[in-house]
N, C-alpha and C positions, 0 to 999 in steps of 0.2 A: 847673532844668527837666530835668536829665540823668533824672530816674527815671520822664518821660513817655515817654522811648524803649523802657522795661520794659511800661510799663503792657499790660494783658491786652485782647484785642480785646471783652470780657464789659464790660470798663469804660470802654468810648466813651461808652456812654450818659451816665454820669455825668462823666466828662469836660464833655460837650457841656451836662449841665444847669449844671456851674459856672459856664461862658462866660456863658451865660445869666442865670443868677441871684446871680451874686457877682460884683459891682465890682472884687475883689482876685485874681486869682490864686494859688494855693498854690504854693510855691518850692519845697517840701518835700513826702516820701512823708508823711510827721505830719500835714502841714497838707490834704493831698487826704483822707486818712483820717478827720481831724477835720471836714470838710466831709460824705466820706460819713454821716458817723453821725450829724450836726446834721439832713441829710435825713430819717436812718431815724427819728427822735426826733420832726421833724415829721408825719410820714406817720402813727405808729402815734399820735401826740395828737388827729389831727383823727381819726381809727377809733376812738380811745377815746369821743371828746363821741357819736358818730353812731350807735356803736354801743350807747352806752347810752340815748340818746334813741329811737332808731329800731327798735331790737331788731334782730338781727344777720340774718332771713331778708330784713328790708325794705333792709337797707345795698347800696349797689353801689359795687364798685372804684370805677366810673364818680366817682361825687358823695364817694369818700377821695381821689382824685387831684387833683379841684377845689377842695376844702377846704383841701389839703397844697399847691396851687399846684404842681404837678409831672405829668410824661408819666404817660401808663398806663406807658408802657416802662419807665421809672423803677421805677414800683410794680412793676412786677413783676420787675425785676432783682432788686428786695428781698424780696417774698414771693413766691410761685410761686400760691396764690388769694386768696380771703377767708378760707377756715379760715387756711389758715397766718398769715396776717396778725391774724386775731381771736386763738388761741393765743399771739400773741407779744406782743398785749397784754395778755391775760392774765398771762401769764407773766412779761413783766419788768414790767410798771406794777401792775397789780390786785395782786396777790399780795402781792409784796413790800412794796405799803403796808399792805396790811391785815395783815401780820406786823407791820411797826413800829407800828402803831396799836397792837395789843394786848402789843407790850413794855412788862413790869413789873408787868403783873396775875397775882396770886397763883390758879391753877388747882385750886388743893388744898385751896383753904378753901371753909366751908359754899357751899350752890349760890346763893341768894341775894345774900352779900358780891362773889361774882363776876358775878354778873348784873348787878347793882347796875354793880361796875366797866365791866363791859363796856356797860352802856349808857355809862356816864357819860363813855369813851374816843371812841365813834361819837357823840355827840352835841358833845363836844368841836371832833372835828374839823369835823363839818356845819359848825357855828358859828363856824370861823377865818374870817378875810379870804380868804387863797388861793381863790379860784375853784374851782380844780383840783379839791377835796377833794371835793365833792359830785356833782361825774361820776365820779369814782372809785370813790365808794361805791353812787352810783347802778347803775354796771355790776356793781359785787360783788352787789345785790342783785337782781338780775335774773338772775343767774345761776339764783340760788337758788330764787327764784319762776315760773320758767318753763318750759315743755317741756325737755327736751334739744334740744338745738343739733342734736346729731347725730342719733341714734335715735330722740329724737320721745318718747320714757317721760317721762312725768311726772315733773319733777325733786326730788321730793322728801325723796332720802336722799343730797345732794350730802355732803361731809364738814360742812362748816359748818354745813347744816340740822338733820341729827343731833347733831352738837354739841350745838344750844342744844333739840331736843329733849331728850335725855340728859342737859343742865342740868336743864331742868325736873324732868325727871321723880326727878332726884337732890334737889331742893327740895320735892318733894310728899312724899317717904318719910320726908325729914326734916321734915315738919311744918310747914314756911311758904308753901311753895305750895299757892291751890286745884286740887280737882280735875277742874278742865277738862279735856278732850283736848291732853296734849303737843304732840299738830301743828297741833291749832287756836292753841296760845297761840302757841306758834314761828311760824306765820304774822302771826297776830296783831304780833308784837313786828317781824320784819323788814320787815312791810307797812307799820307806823308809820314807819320809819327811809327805808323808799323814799319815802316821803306828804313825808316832811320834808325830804330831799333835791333831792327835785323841786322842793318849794316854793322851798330857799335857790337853788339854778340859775336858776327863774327871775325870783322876784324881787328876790338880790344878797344881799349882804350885809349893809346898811345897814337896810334894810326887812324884813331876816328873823329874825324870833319865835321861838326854841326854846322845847321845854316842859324843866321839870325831868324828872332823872331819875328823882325819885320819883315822878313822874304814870305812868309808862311802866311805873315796878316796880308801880304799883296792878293792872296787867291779873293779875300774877301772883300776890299775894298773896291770900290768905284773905279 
């Protein structure tokens, strides 16, 4: 208990939520450290489901703090508003899944074979057990189909969005895609992937339907 005589007067709060909410005490700076960050883990999970549910203008700290079981004081030792807290989901949950989702698909082959992959990776994951996977993706794709968060422009040329525009339109030159509008189909294809999402969130795993990959490459094809 000697390194609670160090501890920073910034980290009473947390101090005081342990007492609170953990039967064990930590002996150790490790073990208070691994306690804070069990916190911060909870706080940005329950910001992930709300935030992808609710869209991020309708969220309030208020109803993250009550989902996370924790102070406002708490939340905000840890992020300073709701941007900083939506950013930080982003950034360490949304992101770095949807980088590992799409490890191992070949980017440099016809637009088509990759399109193909790429559905076949997001629909992969919709369809695991893990809960988790579908408010993940749900928030990835609300990024994409929605105003700006910030500035309010139309989010249309996030990086990802253009992306799978610039897929497309790399499959229509080469002769396998029709020619639709690139951002109609690009909506088209991430609006289906939110429609399915939604659906596995709400009703589980057990009772949820995936279509084939090839249903979904029919919007694009000829």
């Amino acid at each position: 208990m000697q390194y609670l005589l160090k501890i920073r007067v910034s980290d009473i709060i947390i101090f005081i939520d342990t007492l609170v909410n953990y039967k064990t005490m930590p002996k150790t700076k490790e073990q208070f450290e691994q306690i804070r960050q069990e916190r911060i883990n909870t706080i940005m999970e329950s910001a992930l489901k709300l935030l992808a549910m609710k869209g991020y203008d309708a969220v309030s700290l208020d109803e993250v703090s009550k989902d996370a079981n924790c102070s406002h004081g708490l939340l905000y030792h840890y992020f300073e508003s709701k941007k900083d807290l939506y950013i930080a989901v982003v950034n360490k949950i949304v992101m770095p899944y949807m980088k590992d989702m799409v490890t191992g698909i070949n980017f440099d082959q016809k637009a088509k074979f990759t399109a193909h992959d790429l559905i076949e990776a997001t629909l992969k994951r919709i369809k695991m057990v893990d809960d988790r996977n579908p408010w993940i993706i749900y928030l990835f794709l609300n990024i994409h189909l929605q105003k700006n968060l910030f500035n309010k422009k139309v989010c249309e040329r996030t990086p990802a969005f253009q992306y799978i525009e610039d897929l497309i339109k790399k499959g229509q030159e080469e002769g396998d895609f029709n020619s639709h509008s690139p951002v109609e189909l690009t909506i088209s294809v991430l609006s289906t992937f939110k429609g399915l999402a939604f659906t596995r969130i709400h009703i589980g795993y057990k009772r949820f339907l995936s279509p084939s990959s090839d249903i979904i490459m029919r919007m694009l094809y000829k």
